[in-house]
C-alpha positions in Angstrom: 80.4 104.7 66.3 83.6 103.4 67.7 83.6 102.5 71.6 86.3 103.6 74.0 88.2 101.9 77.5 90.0 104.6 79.5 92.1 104.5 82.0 93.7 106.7 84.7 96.8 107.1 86.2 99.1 109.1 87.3 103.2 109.5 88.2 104.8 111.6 91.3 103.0 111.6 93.6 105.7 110.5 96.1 108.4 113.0 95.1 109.9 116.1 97.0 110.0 117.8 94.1 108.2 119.0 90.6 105.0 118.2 89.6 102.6 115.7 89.7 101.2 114.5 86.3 97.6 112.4 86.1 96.6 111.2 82.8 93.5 109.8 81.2 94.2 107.3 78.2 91.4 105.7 75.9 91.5 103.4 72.8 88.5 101.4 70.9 87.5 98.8 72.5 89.4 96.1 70.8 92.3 97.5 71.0 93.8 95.9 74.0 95.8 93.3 71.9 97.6 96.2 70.3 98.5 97.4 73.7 99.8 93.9 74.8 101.8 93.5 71.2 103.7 96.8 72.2 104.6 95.8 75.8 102.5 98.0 77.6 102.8 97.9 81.6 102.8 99.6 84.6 105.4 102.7 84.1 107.6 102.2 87.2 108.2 98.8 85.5 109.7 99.9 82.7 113.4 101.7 81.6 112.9 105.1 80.5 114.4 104.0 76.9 111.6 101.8 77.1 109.0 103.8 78.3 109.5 106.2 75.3 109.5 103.8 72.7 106.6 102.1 73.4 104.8 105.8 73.5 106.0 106.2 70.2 104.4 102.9 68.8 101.0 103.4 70.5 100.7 107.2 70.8 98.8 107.3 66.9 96.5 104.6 68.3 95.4 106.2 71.8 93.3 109.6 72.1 94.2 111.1 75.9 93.9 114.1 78.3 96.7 114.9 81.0 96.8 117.4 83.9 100.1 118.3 85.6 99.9 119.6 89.1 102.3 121.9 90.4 103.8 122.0 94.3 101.6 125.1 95.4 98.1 123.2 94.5 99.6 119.9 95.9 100.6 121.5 98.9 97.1 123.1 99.8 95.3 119.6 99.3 97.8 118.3 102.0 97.4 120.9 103.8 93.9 121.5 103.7 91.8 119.5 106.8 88.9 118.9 104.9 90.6 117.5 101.7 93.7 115.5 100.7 95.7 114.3 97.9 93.4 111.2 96.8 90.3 113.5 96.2 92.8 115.9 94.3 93.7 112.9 91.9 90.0 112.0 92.2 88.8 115.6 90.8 91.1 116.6 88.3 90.9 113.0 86.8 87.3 113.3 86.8 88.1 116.4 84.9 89.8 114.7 82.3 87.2 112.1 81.8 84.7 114.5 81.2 87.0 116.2 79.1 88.0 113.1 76.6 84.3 111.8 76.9 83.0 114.9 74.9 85.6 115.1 72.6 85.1 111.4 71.9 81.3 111.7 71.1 80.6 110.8 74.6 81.8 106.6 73.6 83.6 106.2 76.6 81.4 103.0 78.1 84.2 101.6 80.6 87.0 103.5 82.7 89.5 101.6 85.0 91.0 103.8 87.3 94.1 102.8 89.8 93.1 103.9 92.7 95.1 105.7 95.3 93.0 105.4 98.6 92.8 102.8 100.8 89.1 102.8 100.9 88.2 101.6 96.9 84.1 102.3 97.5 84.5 105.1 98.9 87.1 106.4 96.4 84.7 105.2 93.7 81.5 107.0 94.8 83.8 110.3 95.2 84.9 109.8 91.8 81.3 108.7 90.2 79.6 112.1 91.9 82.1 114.4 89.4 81.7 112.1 86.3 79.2 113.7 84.0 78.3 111.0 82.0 76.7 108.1 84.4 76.5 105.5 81.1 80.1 105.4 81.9 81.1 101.7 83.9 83.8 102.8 86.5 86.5 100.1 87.7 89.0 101.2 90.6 91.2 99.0 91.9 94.5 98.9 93.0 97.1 98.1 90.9 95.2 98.8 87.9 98.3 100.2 86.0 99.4 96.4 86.4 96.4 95.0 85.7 94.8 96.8 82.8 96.9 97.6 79.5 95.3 101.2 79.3 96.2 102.2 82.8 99.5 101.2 81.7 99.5 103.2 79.0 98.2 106.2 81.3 100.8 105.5 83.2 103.3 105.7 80.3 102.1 108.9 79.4 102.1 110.7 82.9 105.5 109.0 83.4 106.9 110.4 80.5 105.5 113.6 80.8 106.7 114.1 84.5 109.9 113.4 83.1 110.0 115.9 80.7 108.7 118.5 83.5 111.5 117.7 85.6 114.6 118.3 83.0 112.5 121.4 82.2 113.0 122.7 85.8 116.8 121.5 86.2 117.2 123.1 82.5 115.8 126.8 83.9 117.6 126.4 87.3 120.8 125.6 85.9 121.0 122.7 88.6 121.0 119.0 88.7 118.7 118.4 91.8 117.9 114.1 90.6 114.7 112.2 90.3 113.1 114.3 92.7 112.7 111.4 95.1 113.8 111.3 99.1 115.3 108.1 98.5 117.5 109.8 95.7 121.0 110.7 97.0 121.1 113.8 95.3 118.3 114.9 96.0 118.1 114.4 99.5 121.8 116.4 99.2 119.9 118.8 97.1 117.0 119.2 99.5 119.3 119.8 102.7 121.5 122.7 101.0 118.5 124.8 99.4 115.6 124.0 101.0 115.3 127.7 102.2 116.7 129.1 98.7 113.9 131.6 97.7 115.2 130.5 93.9 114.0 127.2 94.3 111.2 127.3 96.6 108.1 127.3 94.0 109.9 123.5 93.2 109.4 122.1 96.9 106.1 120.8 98.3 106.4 122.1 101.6 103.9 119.9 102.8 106.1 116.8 102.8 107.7 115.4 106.1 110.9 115.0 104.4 110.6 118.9 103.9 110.0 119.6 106.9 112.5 117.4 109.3 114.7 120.4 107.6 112.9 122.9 108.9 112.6 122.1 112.5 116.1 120.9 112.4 117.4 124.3 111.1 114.8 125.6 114.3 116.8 123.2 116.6 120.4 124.3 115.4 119.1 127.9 116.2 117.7 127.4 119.7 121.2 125.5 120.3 122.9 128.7 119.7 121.4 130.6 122.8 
């Protein structure tokens, strides 16, 4: 039987806007050199042109699982006291694990995963509790997307995907609102004149400061009219 490396990743979880995408990637076990022939790197690394071509040379050679995550669930993670973001990456990609490991025979025998915590061992024993299969070695670290081919690839994949949500939403809105980052011009612009649309509000997550500075300074430009 063939062995499988996974990795995990995933892309937006910093923007104002759309989703956020988390991807699980494997490949046989000796199939890292095929990774490195094709250039594959941590997403943010690469030009979108690039980003999509290299998918299309590896995607025949990798078997993955991928989650996106809309606003709403994001925003009752954040908001939630007793959970947060990281354990929401750290459930759903255990998810996806378990989900790839069964349809791969259960051969998965190593998984890197880039960690988005602060606290690696305790990230790591969260994680290890939702994996079914314990035969499975798990390596978090930071920077893993950098540091291990098949996070990069994950990160390709969620990268991409994310990308495709996002044209998807502007496409149905009929509006250009950018990356869907704060530090994008045009979407801060965007942000500031619709935040309180009803048309757009599934698209927001609520949660984030930058979401909110507009809400209390709409509350402030109100009090200053009495």
């Amino acid at each position: 039987m063939v062995k499988f490396i996974a990795g995990i990743d995933e892309a937006g979880k910093g923007p104002l806007i759309g989703p956020l995408v988390i991807c699980v990637a494997a490949i046989g076990e000796h199939g890292e050199q095929l990774l490195i022939d094709f250039g594959v790197t941590d997403s943010k690394l690469l030009s979108e042109k690039q980003r999509e071509e290299i998918f299309k040379n590896i995607e025949h050679e990798l078997k993955y699982e991928l989650v996106i995550i809309h606003p709403e669930e994001i925003d009752k993670a954040v908001l939630d006291k007793k959970y947060n973001l990281n354990w929401l990456e750290a459930d759903h990609g255990a998810a996806l694990l378990n989900k790839l490991d069964v349809k791969l025979d259960n051969e998965i025998i190593k998984t890197i995963i880039d960690c988005p915590s602060p606290n690696i061992n305790a990230y790591k024993k969260y994680f290890s509790e939702k994996v079914d299969n314990k035969e499975i070695e798990l390596i978090v670290e930071h920077k893993a997307d950098l540091n291990w081919r098949i996070v990069g690839a994950s990160s390709i994949i969620a990268k991409i995907t994310r990308e495709i949500e996002i044209e998807k939403m502007k496409k149905k809105l009929h509006i250009d609102f950018g990356s869907g980052y704060p530090s994008d011009p045009k979407t801060k612009k965007f942000v500031k004149e619709n935040y309180d649309n009803p048309k757009y509000s599934a698209i927001f997550r609520k949660s984030w400061a930058t979401y909110k500075v507009f809400i209390e300074s709409k509350k402030q430009s109100k009090l200053e009219e009495y």
